[in-house]
MMTF fields as JSON, N, C-alpha, C and O atoms, coordinates in Angstrom:
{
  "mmtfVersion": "1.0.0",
  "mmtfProducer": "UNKNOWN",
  "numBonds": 411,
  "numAtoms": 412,
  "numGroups": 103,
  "numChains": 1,
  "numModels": 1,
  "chainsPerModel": [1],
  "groupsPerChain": [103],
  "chainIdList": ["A"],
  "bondAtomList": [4, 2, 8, 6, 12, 10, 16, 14, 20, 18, 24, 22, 28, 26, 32, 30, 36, 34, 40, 38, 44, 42, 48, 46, 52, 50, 56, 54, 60, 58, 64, 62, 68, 66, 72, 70, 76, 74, 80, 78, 84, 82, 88, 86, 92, 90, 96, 94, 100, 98, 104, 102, 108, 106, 112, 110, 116, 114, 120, 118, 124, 122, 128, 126, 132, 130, 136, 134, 140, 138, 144, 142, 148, 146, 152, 150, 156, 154, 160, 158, 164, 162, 168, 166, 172, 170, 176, 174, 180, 178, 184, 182, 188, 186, 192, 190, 196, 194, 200, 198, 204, 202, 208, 206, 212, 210, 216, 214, 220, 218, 224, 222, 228, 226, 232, 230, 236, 234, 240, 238, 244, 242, 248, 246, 252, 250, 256, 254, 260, 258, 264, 262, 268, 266, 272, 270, 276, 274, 280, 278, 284, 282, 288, 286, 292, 290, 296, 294, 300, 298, 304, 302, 308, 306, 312, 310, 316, 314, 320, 318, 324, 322, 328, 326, 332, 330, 336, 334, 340, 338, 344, 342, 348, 346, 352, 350, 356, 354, 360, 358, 364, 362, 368, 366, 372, 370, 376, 374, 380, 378, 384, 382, 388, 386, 392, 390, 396, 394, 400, 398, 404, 402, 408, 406],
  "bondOrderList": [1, 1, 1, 1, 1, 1, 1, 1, 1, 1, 1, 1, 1, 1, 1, 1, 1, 1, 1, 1, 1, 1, 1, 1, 1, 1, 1, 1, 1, 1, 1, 1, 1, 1, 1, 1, 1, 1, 1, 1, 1, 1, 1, 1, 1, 1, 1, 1, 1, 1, 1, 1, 1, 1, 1, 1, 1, 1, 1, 1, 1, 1, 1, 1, 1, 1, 1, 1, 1, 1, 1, 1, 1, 1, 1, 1, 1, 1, 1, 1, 1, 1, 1, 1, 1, 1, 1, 1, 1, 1, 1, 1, 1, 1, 1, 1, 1, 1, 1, 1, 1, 1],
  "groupList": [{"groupName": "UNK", "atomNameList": ["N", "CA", "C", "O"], "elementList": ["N", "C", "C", "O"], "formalChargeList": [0, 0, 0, 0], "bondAtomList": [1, 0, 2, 1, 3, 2], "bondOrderList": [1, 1, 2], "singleLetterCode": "X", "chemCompType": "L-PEPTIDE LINKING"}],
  "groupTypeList": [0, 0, 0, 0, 0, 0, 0, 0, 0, 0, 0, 0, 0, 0, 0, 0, 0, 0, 0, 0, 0, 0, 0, 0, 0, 0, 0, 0, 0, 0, 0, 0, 0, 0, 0, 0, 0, 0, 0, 0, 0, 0, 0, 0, 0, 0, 0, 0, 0, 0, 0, 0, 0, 0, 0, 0, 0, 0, 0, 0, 0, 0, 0, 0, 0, 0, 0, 0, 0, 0, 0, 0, 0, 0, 0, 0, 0, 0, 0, 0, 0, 0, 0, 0, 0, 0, 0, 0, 0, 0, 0, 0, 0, 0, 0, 0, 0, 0, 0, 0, 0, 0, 0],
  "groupIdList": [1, 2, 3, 4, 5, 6, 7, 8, 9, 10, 11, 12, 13, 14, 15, 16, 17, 18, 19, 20, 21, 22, 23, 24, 25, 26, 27, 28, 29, 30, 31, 32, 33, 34, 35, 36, 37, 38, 39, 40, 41, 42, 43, 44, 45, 46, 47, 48, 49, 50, 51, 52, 53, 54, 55, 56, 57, 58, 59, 60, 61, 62, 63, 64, 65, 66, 67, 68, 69, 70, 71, 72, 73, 74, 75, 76, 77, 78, 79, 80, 81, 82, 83, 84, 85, 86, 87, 88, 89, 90, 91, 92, 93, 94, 95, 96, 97, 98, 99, 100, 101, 102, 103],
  "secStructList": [7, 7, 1, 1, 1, 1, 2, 2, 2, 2, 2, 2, 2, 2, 2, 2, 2, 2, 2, 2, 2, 2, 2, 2, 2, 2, 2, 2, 2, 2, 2, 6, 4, 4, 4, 1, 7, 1, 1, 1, 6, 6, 2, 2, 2, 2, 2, 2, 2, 2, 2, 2, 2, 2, 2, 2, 2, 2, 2, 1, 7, 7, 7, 7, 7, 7, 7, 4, 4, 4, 7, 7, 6, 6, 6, 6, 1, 7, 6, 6, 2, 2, 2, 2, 2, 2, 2, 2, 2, 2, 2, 2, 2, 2, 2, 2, 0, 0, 0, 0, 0, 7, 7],
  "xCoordList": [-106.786, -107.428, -108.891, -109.494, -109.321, -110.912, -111.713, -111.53, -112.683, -114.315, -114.121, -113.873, -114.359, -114.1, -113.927, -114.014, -113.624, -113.812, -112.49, -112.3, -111.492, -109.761, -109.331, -108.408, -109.905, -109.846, -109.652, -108.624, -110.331, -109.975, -108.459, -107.624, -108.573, -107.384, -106.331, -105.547, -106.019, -104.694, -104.613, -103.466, -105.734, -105.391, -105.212, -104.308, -105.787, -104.964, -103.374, -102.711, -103.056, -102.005, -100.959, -99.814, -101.702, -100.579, -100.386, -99.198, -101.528, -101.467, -100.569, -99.959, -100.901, -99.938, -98.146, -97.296, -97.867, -96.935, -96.419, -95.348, -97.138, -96.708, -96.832, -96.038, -97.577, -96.823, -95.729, -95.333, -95.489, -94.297, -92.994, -91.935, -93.013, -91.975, -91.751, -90.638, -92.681, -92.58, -92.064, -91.185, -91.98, -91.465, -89.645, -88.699, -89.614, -88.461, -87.996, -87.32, -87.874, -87.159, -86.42, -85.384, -87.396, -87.363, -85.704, -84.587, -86.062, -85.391, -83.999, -83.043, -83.865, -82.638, -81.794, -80.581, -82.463, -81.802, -81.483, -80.761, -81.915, -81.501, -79.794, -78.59, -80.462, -78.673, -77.991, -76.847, -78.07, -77.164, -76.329, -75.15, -77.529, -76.536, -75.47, -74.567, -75.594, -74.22, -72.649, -71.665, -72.788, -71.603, -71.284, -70.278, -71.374, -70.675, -71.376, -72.106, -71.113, -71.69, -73.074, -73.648, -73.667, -75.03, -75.368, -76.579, -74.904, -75.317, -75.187, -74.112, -75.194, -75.075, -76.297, -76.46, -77.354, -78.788, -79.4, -80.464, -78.963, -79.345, -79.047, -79.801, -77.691, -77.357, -77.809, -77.727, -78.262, -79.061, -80.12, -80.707, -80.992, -82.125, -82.214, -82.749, -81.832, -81.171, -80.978, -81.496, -80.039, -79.66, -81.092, -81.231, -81.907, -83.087, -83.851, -84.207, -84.398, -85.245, -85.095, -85.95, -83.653, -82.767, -82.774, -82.641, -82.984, -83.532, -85.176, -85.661, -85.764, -87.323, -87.267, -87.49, -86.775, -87.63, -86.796, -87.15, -86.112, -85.334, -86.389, -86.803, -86.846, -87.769, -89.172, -89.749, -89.735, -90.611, -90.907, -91.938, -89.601, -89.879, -89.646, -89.822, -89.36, -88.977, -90.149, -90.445, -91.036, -92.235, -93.747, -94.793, -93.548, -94.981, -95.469, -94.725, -96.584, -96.98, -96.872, -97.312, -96.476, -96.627, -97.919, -97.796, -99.009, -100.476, -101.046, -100.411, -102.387, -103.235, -102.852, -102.158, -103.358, -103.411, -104.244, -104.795, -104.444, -105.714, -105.157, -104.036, -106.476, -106.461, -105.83, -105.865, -105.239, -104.543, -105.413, -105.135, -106.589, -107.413, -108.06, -108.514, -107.981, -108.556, -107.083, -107.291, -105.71, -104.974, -104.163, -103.639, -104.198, -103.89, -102.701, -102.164, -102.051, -100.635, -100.964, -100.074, -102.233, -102.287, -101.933, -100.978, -102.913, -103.267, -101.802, -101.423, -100.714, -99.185, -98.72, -98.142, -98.907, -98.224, -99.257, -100.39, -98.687, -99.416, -99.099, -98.082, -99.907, -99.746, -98.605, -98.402, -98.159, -97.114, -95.815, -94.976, -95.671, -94.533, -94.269, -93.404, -95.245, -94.807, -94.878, -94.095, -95.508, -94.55, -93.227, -92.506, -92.758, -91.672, -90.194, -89.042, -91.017, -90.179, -90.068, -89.097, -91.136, -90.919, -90.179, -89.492, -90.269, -89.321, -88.034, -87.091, -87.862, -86.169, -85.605, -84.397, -86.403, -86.015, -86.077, -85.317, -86.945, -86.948, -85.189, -84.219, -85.482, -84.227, -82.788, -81.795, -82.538, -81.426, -81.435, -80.531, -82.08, -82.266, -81.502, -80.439, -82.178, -81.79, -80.217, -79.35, -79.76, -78.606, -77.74, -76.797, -77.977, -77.303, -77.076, -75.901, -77.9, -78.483, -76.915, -75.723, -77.719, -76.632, -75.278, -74.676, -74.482, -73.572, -72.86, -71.682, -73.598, -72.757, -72.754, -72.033, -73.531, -73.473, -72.44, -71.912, -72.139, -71.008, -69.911, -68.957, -69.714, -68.302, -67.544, -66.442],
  "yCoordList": [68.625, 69.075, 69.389, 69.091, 69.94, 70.146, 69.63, 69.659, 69.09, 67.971, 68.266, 69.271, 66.849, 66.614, 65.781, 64.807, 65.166, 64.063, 63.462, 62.339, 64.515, 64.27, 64.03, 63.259, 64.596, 64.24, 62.582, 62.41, 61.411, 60.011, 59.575, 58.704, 60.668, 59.976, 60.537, 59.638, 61.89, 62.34, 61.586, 61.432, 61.041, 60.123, 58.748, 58.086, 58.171, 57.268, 56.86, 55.84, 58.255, 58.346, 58.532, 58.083, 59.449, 59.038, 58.103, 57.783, 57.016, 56.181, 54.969, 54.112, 55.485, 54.229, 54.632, 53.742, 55.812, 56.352, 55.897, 55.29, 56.146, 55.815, 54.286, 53.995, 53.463, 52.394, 51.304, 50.166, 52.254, 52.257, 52.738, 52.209, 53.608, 53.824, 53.02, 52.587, 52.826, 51.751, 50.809, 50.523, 49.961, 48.742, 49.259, 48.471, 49.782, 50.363, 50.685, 49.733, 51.783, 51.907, 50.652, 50.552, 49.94, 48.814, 48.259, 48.325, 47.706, 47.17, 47.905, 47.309, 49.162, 50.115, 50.102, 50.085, 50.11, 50.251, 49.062, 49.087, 47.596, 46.367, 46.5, 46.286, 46.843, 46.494, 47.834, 47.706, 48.961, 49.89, 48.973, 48.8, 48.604, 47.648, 46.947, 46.738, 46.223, 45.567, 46.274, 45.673, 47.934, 48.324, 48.11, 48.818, 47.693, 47.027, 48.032, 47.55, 48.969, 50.564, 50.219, 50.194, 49.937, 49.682, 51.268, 51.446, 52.031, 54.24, 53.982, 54.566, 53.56, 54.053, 54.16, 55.361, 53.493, 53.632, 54.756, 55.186, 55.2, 56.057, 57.579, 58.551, 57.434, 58.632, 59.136, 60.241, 58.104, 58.281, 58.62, 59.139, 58.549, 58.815, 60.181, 60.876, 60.402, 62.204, 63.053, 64.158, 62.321, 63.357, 63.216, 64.074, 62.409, 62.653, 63.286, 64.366, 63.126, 64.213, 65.787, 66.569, 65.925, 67.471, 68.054, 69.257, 66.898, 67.164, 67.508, 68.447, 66.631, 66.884, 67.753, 68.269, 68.592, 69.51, 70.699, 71.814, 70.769, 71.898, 72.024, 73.14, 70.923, 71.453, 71.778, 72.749, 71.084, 71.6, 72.967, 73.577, 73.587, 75.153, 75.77, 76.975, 75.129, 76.403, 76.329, 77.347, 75.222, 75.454, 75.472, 75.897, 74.926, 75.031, 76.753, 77.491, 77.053, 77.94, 78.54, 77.752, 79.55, 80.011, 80.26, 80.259, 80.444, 80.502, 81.586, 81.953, 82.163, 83.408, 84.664, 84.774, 85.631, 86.726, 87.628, 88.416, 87.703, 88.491, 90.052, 90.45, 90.847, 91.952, 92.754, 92.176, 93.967, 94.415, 94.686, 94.258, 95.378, 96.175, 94.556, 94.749, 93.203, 92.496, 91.552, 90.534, 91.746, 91.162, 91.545, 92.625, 89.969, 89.872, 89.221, 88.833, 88.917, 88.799, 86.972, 86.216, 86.506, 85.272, 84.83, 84.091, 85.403, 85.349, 85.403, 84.233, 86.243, 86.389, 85.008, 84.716, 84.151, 82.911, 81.873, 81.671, 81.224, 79.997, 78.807, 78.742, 77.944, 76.947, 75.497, 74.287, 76.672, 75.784, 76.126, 75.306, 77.69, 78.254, 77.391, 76.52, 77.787, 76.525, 75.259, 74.743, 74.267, 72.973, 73.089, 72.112, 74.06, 74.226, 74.499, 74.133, 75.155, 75.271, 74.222, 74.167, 73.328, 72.028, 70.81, 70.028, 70.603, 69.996, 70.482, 69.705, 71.888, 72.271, 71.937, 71.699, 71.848, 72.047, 70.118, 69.59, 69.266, 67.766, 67.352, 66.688, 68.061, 67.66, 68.432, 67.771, 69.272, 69.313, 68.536, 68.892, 67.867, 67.093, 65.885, 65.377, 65.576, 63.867, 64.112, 63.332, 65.492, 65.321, 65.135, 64.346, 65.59, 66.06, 64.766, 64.409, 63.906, 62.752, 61.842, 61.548, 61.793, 60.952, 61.439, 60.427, 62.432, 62.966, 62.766, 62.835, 62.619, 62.083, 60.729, 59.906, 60.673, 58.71, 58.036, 56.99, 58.673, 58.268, 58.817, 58.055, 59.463, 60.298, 59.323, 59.64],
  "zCoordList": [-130.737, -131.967, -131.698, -130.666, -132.61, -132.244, -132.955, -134.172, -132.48, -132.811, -134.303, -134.969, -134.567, -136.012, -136.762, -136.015, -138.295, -138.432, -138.807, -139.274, -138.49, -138.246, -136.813, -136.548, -136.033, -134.563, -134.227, -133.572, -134.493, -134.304, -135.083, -134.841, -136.147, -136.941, -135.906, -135.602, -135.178, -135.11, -133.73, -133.31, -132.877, -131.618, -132.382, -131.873, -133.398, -133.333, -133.798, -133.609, -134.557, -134.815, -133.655, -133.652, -132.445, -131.413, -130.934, -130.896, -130.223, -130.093, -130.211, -129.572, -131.583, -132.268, -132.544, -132.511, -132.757, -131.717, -130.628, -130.611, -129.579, -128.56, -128.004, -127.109, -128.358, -128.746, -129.514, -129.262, -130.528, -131.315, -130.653, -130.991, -129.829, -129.257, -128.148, -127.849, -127.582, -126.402, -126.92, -126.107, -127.895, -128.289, -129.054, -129.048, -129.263, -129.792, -128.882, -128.491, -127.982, -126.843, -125.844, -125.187, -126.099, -125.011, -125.875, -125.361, -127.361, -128.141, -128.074, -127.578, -128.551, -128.124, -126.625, -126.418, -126.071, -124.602, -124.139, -123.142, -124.708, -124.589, -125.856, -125.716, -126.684, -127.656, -127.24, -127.676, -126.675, -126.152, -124.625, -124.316, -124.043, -122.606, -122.837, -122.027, -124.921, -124.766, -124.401, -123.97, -124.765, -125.023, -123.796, -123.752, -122.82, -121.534, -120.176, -119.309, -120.218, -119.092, -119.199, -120.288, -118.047, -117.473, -117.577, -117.453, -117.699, -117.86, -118.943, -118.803, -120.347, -121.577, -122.105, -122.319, -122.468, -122.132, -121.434, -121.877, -120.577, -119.588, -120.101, -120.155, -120.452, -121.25, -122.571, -123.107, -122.903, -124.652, -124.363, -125.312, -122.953, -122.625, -122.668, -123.532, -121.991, -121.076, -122.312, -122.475, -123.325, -124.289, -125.246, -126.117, -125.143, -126.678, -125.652, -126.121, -124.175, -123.272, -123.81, -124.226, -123.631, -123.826, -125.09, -125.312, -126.168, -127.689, -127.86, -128.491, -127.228, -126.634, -126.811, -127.907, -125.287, -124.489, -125.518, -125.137, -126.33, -126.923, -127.989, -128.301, -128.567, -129.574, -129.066, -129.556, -128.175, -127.817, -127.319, -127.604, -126.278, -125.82, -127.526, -127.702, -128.392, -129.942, -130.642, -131.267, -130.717, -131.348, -130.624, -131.114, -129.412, -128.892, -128.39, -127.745, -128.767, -128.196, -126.778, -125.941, -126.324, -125.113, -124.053, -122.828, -124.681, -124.445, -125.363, -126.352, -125.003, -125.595, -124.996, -123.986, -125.696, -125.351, -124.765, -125.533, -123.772, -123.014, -122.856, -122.54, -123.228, -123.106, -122.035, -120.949, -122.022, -120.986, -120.092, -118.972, -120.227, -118.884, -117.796, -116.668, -118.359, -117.554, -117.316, -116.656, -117.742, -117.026, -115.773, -115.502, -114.822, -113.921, -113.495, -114.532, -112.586, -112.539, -112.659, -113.046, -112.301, -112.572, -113.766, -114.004, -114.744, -116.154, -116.395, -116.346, -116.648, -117.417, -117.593, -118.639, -116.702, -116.242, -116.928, -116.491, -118.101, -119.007, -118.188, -117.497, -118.266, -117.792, -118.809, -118.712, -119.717, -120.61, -120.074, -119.701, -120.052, -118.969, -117.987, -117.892, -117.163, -116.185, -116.39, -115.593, -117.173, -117.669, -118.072, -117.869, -118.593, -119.076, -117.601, -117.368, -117.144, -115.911, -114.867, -114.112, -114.817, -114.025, -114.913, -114.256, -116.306, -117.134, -117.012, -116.86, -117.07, -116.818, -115.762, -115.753, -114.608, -113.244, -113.155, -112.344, -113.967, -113.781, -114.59, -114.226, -115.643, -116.579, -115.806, -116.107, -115.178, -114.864, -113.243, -112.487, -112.912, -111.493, -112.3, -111.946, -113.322, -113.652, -114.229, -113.837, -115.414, -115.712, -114.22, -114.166, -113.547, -112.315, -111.717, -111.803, -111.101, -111.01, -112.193, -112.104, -112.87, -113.765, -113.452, -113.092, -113.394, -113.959, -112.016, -111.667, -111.489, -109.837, -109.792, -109.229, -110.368, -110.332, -111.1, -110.722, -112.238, -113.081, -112.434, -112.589, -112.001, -111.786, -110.48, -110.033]
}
């Protein structure tokens, strides 16, 4: 966000977020272990990542727009693109990953 006097509020709102999930997760993946499969946990992981990253490539921005006469083949390439392409390329490693380990 930018300098401001909402700026403390929306970090501490992640914050506290992301410590909220930390304690919840923990809690979930302890009562998912009962269903007996030491992977069941694992798989609930994978599938909310794959929910993640689905909403994230549908609403996050791609980057700006720079003028044609000063773009360069660097410039085309956002540096969200490519997060996006090292998340796809992380997330189908781990389904993959999982999906030999179970089998």
């Amino acid at each position: 966000t930018a300098p401001g006097p909402d700026r403390a509020t929306w970090v501490g709102r992640i914050a506290s977020a992301s410590q909220a999930s930390w304690l919840v997760g923990q809690s979930v993946g302890a009562w998912l272990n009962r269903f007996g499969d030491p992977r069941v946990p694992s798989a609930v992981a994978v599938g909310l990542y794959v929910v993640c990253f689905i909403m994230s490539s549908a609403t996050l921005p791609t980057g700006h727009a720079t003028p044609k006469k000063t773009m360069k083949r660097q410039d085309t390439t956002s540096v969200l693109t490519a997060s996006r392409a090292v998340a796809a390329t992380a997330g189908a490693r781990l389904a993959v990953a999982f999906a030999l380990r179970a089998a």
